[in-house]
MOPAC internal coordinates of N, CA, C and O (Angstrom, degrees):
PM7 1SCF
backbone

  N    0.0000 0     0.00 0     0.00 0    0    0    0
  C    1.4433 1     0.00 0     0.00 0    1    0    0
  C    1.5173 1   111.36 1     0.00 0    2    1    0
  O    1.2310 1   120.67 1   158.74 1    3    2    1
  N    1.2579 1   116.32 1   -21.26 1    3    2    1
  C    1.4445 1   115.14 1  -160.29 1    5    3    2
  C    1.3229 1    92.16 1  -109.25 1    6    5    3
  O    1.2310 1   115.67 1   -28.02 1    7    6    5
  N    1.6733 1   125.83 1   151.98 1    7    6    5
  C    1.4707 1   127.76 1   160.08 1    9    7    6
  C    1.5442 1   104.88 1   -78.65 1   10    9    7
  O    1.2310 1   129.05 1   -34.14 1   11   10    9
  N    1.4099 1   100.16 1   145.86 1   11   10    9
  C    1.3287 1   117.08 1   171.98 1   13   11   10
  C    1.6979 1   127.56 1   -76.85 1   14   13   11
  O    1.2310 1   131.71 1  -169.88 1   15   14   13
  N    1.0183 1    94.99 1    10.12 1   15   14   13
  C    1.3350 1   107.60 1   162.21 1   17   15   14
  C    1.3053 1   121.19 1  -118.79 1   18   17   15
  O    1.2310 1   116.21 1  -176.50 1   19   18   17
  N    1.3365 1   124.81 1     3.50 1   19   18   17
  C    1.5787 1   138.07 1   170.91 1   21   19   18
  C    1.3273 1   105.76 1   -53.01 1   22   21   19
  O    1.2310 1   114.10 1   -60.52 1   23   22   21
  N    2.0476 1   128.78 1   119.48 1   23   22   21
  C    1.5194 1    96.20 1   163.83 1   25   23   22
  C    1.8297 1    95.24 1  -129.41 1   26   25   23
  O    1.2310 1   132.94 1  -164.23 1   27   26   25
  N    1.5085 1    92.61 1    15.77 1   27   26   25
  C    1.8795 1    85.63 1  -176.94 1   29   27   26
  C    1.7842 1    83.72 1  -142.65 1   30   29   27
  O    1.2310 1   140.75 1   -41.91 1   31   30   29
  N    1.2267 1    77.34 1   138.09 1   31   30   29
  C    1.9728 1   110.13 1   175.76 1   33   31   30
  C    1.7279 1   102.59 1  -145.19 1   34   33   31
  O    1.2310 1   123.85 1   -57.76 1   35   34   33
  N    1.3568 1   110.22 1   122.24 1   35   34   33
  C    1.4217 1   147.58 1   176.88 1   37   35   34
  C    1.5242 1    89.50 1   -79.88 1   38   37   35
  O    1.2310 1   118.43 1   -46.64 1   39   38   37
  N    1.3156 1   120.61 1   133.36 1   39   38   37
  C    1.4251 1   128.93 1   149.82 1   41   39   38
  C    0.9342 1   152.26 1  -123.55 1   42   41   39
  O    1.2310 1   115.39 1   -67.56 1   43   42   41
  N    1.6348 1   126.34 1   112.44 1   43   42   41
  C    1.8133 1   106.43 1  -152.39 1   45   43   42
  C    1.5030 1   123.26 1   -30.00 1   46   45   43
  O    1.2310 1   103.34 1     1.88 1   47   46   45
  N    1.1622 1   148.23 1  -178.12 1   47   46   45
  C    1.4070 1   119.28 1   146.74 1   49   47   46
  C    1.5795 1   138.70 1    78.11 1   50   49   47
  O    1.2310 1   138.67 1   152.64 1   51   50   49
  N    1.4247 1    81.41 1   -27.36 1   51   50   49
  C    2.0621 1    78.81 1  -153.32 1   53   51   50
  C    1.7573 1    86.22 1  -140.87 1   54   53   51
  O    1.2310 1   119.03 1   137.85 1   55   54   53
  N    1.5546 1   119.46 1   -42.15 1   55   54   53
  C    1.9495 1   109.73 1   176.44 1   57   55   54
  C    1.0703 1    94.57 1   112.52 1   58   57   55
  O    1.2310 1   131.40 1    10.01 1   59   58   57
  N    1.5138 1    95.61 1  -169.99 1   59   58   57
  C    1.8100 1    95.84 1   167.30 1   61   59   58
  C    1.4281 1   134.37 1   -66.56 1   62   61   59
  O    1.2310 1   134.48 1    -8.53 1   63   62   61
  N    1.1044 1    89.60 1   171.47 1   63   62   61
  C    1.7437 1    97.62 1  -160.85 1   65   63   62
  C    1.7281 1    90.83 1  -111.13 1   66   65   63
  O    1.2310 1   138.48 1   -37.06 1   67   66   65
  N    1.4611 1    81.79 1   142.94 1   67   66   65
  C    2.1357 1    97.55 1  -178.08 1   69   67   66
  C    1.8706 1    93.88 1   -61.93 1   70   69   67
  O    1.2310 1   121.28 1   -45.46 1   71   70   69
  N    1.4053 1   115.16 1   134.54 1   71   70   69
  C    0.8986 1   124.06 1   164.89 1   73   71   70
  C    1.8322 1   126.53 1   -42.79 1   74   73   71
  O    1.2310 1   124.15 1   145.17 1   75   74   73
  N    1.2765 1   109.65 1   -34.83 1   75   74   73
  C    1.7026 1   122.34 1   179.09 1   77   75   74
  C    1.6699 1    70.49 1   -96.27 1   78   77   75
  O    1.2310 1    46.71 1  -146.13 1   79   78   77
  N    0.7980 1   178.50 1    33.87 1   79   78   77
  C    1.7184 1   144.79 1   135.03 1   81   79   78
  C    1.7810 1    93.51 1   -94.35 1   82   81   79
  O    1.2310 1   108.87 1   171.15 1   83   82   81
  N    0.9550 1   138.43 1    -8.85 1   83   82   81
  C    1.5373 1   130.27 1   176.91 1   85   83   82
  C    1.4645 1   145.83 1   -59.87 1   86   85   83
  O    1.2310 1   132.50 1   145.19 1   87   86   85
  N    1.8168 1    93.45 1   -34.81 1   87   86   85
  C    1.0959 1   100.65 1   134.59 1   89   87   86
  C    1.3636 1   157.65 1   -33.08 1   90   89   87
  O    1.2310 1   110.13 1   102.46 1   91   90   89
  N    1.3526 1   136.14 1   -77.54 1   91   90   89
  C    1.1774 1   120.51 1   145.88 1   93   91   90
  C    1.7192 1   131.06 1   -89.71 1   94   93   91
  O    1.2310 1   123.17 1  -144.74 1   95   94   93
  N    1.3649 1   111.53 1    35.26 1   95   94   93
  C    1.4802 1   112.58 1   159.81 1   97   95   94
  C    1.2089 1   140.14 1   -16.91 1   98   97   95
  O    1.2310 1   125.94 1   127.65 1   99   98   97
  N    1.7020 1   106.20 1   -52.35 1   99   98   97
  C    1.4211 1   109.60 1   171.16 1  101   99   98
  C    1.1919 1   133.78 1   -99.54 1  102  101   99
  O    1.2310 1   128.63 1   169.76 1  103  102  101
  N    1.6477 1   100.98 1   -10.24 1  103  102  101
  C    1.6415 1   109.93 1   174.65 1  105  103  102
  C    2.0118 1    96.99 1   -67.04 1  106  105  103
  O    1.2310 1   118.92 1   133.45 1  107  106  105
  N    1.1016 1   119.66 1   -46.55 1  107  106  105
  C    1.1771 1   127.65 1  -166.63 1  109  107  106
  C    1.7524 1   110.41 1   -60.40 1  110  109  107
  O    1.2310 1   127.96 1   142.66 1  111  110  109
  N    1.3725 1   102.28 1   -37.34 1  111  110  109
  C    1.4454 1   119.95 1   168.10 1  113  111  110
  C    1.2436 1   117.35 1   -41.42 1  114  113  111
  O    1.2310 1   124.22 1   117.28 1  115  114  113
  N    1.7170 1   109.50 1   -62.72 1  115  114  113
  C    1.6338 1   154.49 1  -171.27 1  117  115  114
  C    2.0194 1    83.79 1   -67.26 1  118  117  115
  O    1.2310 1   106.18 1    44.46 1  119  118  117
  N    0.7513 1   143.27 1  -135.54 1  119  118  117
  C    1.3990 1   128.26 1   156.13 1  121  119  118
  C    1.9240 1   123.12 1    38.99 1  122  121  119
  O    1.2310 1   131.51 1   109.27 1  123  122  121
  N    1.1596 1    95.39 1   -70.73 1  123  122  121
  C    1.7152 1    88.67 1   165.94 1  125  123  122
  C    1.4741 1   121.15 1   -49.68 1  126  125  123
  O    1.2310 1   128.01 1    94.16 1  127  126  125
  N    1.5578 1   102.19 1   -85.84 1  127  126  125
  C    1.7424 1   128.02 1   160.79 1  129  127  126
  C    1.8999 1    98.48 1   -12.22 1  130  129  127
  O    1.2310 1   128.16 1   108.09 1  131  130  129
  N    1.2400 1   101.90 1   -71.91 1  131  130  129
  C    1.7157 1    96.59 1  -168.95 1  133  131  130
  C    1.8393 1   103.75 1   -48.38 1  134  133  131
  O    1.2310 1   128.30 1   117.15 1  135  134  133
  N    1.4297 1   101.63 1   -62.85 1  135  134  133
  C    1.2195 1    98.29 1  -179.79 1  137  135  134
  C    1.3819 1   138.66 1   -40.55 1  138  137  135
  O    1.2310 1   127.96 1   150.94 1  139  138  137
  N    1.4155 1   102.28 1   -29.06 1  139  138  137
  C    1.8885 1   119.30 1   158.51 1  141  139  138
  C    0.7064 1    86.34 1   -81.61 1  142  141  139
  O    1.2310 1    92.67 1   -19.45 1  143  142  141
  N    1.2852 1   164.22 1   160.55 1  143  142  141
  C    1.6856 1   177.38 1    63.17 1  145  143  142
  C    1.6063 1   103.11 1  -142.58 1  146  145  143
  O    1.2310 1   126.11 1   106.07 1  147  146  145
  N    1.2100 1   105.87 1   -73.93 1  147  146  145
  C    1.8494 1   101.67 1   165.55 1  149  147  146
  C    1.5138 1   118.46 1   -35.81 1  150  149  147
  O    1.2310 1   130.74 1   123.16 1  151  150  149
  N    1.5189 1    96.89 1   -56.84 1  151  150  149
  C    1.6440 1   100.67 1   175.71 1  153  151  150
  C    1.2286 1   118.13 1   -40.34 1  154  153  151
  O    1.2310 1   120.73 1   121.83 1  155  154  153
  N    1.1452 1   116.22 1   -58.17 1  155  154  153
  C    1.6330 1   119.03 1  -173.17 1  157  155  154
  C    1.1497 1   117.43 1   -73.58 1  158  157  155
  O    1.2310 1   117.00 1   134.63 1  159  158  157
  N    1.6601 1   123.31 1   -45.37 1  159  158  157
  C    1.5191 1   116.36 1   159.88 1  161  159  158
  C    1.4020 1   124.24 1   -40.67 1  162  161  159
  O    1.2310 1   124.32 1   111.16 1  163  162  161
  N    1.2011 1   109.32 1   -68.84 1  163  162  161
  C    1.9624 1   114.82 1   172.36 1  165  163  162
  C    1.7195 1    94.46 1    -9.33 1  166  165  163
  O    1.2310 1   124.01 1   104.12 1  167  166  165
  N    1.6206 1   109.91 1   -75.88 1  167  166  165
  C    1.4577 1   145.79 1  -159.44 1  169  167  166
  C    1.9723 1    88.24 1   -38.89 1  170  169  167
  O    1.2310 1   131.83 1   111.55 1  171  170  169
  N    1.3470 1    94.77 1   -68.45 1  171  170  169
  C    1.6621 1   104.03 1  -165.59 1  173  171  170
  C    1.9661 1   108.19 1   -59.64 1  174  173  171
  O    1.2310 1   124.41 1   130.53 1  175  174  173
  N    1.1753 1   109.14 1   -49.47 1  175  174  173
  C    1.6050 1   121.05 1   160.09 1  177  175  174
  C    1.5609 1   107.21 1   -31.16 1  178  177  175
  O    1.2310 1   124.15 1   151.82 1  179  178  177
  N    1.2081 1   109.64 1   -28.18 1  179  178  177
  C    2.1352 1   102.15 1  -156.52 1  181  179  178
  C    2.0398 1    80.94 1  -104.47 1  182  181  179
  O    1.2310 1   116.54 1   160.48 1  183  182  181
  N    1.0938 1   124.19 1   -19.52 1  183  182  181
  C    1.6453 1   124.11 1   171.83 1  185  183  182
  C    1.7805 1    93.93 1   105.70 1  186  185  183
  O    1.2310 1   117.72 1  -165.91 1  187  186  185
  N    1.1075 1   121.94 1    14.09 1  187  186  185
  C    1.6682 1   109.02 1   155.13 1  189  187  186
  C    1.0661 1   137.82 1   -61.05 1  190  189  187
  O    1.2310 1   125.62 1   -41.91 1  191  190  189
  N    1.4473 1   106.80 1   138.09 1  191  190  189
  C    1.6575 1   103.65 1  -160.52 1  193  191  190
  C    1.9686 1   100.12 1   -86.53 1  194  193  191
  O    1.2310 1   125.01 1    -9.87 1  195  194  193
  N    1.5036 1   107.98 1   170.13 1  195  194  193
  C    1.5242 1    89.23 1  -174.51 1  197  195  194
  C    1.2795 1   119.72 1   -89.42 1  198  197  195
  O    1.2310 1   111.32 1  -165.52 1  199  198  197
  N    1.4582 1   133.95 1    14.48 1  199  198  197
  C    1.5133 1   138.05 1   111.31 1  201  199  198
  C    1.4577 1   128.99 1     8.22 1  202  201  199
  O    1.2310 1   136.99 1    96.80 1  203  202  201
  N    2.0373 1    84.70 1   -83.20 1  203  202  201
  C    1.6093 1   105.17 1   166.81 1  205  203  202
  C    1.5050 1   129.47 1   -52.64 1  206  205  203
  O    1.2310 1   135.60 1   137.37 1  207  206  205
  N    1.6136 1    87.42 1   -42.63 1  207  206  205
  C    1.9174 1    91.44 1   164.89 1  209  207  206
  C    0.6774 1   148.90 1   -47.54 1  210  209  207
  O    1.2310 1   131.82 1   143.14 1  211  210  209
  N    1.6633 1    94.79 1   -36.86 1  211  210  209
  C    1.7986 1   119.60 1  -165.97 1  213  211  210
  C    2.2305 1    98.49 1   -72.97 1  214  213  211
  O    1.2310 1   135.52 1   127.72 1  215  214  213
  N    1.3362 1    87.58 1   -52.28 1  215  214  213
  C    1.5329 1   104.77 1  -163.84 1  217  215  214
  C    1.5320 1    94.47 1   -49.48 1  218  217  215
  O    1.2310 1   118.12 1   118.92 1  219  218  217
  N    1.8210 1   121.19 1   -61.08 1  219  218  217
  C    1.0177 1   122.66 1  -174.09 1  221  219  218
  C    1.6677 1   133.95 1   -65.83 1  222  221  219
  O    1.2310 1   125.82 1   163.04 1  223  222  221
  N    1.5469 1   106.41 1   -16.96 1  223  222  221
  C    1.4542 1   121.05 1   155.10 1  225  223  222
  C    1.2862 1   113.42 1   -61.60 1  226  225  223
  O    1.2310 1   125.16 1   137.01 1  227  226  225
  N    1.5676 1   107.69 1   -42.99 1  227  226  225
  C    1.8857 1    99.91 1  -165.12 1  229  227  226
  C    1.2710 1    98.98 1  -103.94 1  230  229  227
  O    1.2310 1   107.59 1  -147.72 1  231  230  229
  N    1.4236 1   140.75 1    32.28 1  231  230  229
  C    1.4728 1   140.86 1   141.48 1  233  231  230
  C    1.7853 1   104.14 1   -86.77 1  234  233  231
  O    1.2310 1   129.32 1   145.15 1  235  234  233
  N    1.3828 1    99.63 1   -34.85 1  235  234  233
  C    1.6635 1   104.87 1  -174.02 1  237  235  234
  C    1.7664 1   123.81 1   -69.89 1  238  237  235
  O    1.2310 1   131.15 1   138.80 1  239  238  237
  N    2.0030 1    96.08 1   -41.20 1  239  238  237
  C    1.5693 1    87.23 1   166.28 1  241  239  238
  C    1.4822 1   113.65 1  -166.02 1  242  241  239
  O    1.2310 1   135.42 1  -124.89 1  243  242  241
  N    1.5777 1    87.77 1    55.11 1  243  242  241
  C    1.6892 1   103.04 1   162.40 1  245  243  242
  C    1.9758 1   103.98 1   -97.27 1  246  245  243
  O    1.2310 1   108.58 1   -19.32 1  247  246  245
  N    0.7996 1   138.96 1   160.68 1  247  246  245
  C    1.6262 1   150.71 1  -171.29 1  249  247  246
  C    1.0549 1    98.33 1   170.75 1  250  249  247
  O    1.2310 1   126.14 1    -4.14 1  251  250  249
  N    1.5816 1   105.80 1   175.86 1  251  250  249
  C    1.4494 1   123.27 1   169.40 1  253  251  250
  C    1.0712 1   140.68 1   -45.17 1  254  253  251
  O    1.2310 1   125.47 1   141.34 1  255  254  253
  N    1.6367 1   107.11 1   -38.66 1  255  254  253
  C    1.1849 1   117.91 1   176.03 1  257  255  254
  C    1.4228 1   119.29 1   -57.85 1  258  257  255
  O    1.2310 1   128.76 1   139.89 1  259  258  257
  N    1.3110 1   100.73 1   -40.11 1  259  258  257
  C    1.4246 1   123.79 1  -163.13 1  261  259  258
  C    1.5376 1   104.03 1   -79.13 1  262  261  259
  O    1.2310 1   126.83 1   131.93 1  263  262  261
  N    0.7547 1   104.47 1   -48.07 1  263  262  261
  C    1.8660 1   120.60 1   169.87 1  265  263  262
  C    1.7613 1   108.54 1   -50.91 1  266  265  263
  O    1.2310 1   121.64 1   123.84 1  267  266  265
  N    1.2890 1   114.47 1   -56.16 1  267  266  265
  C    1.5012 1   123.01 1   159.72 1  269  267  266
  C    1.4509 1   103.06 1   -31.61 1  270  269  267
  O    1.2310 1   112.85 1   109.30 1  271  270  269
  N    1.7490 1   131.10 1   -70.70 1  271  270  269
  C    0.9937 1   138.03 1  -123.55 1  273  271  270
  C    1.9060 1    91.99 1  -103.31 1  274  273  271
  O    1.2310 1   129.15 1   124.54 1  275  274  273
  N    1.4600 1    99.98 1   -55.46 1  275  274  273
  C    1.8669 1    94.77 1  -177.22 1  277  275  274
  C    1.0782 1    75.55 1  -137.33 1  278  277  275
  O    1.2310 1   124.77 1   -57.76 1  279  278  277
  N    2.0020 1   108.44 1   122.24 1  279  278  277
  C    1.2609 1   132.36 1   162.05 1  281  279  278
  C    1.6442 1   117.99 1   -68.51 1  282  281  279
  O    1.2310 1   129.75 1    -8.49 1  283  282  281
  N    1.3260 1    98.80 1   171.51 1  283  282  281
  C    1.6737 1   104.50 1  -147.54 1  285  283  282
  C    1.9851 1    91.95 1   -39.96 1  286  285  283
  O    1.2310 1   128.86 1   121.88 1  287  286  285
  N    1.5794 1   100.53 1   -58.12 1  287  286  285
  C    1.9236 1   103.84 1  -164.26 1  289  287  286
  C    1.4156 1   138.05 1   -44.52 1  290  289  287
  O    1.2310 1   143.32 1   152.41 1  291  290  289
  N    1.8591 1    72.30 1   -27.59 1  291  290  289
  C    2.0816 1    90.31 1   175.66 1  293  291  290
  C    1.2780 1   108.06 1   -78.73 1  294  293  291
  O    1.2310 1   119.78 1   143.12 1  295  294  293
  N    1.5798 1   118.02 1   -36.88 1  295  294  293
  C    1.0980 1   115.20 1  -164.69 1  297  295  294
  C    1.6945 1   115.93 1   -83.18 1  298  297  295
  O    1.2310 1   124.34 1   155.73 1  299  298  297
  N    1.3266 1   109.28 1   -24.27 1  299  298  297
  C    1.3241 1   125.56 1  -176.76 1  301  299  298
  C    2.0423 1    94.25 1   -68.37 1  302  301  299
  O    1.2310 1   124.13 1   137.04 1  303  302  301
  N    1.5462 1   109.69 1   -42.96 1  303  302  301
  C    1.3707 1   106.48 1  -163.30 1  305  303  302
  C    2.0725 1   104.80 1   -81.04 1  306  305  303
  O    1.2310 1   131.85 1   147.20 1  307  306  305
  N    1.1567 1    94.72 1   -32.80 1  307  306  305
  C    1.7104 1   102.13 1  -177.44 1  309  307  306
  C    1.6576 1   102.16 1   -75.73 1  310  309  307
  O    1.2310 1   104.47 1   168.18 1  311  310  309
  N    1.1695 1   146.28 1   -11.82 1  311  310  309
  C    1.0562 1   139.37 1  -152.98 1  313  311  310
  C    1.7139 1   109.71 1  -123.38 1  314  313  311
  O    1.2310 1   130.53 1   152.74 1  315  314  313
  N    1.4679 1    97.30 1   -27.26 1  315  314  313
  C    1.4427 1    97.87 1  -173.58 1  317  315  314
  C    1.6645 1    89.46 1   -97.58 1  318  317  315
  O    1.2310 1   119.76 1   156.44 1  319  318  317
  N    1.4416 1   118.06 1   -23.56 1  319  318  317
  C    1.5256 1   113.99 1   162.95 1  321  319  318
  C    1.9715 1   132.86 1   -41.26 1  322  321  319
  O    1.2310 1   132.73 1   144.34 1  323  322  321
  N    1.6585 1    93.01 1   -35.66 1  323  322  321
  C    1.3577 1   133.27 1  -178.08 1  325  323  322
  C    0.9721 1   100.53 1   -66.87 1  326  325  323
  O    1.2310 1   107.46 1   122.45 1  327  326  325
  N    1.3096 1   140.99 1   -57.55 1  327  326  325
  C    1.5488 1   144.87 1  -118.12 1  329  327  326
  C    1.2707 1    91.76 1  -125.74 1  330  329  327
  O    1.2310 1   106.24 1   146.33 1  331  330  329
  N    1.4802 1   143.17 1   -33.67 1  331  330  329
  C    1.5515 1   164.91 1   176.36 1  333  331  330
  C    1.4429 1    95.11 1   -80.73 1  334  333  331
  O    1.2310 1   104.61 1   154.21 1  335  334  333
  N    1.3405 1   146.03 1   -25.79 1  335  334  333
  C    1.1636 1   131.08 1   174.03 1  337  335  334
  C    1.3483 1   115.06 1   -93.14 1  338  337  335
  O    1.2310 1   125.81 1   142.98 1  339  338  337
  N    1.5731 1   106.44 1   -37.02 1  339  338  337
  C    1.6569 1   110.84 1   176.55 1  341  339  338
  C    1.9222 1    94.58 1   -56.68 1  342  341  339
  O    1.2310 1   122.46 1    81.86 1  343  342  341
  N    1.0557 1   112.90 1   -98.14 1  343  342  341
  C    1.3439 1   150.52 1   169.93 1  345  343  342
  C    1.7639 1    93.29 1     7.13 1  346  345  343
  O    1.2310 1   120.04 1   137.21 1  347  346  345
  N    1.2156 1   117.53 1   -42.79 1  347  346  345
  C    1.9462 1   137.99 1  -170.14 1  349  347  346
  C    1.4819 1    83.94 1   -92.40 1  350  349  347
  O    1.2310 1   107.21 1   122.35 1  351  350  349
  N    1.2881 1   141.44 1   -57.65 1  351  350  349
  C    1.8365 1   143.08 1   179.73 1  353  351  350
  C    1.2590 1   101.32 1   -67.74 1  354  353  351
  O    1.2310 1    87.16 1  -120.23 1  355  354  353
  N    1.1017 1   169.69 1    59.77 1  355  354  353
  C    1.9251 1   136.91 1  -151.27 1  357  355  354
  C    1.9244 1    74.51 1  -124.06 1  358  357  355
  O    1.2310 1   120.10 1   180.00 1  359  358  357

């Protein structure tokens, strides 16, 4: 996915990216994303509404860091955005 001549990647959120992390940047990306996708399915499989999702996503991987990076509103609005698109795709 990535050109091999890529050695700087901008990241929403997070800035630049360490030059040795550039390499697989987007496989790792590709990797997260899925992994929220399972997450939330599992969630929808057990009959949770996306309420329940929301609460149980952001016990799962809201923290400090994350709080640093997208404060509570963004994260409350980008996440339940996430979970409403899977959930509308399933």
């Amino acid at each position: 996915m990535q050109s091999a001549n890529t050695s700087h990647i901008i990241s929403p959120h997070y800035g630049l990216v360490n030059e040795a992390d550039t390499s697989d940047y987007w496989q790792k990306c590709i990797q997260a994303a899925e992994g929220r996708r399972a997450f939330v399915l599992e969630l929808l499989n057990k009959s949770y509404d996306e309420d329940k999702i929301f609460e149980e996503y952001k016990k799962a991987f809201q923290n400090e860091r994350i709080e640093f990076i997208q404060p509570g509103n963004s994260f409350d609005m980008n996440n339940r955005a996430m979970i409403r698109t899977i959930v509308s795709g399933k």
